[in-house]
N, C-alpha and C positions, 0 to 999 in steps of 0.2 A: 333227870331223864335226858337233856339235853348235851349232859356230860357223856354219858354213854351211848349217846350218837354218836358224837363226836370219834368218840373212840372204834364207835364198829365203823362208822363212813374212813376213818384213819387207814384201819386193816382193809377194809377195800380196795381204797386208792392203792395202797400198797400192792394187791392182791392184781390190780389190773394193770401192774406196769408201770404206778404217779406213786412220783415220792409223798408220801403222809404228811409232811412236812408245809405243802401247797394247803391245806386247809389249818387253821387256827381258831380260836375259839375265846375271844377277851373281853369280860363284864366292865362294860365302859357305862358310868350314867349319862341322861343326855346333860347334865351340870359339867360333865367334865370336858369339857372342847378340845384343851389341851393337850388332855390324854389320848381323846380320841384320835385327833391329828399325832400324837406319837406313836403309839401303834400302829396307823394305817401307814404313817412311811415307814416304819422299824419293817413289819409285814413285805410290804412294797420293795424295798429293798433286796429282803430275804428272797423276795420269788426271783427276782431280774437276779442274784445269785446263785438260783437254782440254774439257770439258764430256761430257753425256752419249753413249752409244756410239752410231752411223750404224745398228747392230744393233737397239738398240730402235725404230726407227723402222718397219723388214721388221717385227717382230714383231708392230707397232701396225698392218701393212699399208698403211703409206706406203712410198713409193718413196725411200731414200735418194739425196744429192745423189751426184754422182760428183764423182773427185779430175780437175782438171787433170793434164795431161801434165807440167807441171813442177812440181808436187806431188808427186807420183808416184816421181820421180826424187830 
């Protein structure tokens, strides 16, 4: 069930302009520290590569850009 959140919240974000790519979804046990620390910077990373969120832009009262349809998808 949790997998297909993930994937409709996915087509959302897309849907409202946030690349899909901002939300992730990784079965980490609490045994694995390590892992869990690799992911959260892999993650971490990947966003400060996305650049800043389309979300701070509404909050600054600009009009975010919209995604293309084949973006999107």
């Amino acid at each position: 069930m949790t997998v297909k959140r993930i994937g409709f919240m996915q087509k959302l974000l897309a849907f409202s302009g946030v690349d899909p790519e901002r939300l992730l979804l990784k079965w980490v046990s609490s045994a694995e520290g390590p892992r869990f620390a690799r992911v959260v910077t892999e993650f971490t990373e990947k966003i400060r590569g996305l650049g800043p969120s389309p979300l701070a832009d509404a909050r600054a009262g600009k009009q975010p850009a919209a995604m293309t349809s084949a973006e999107a998808s």
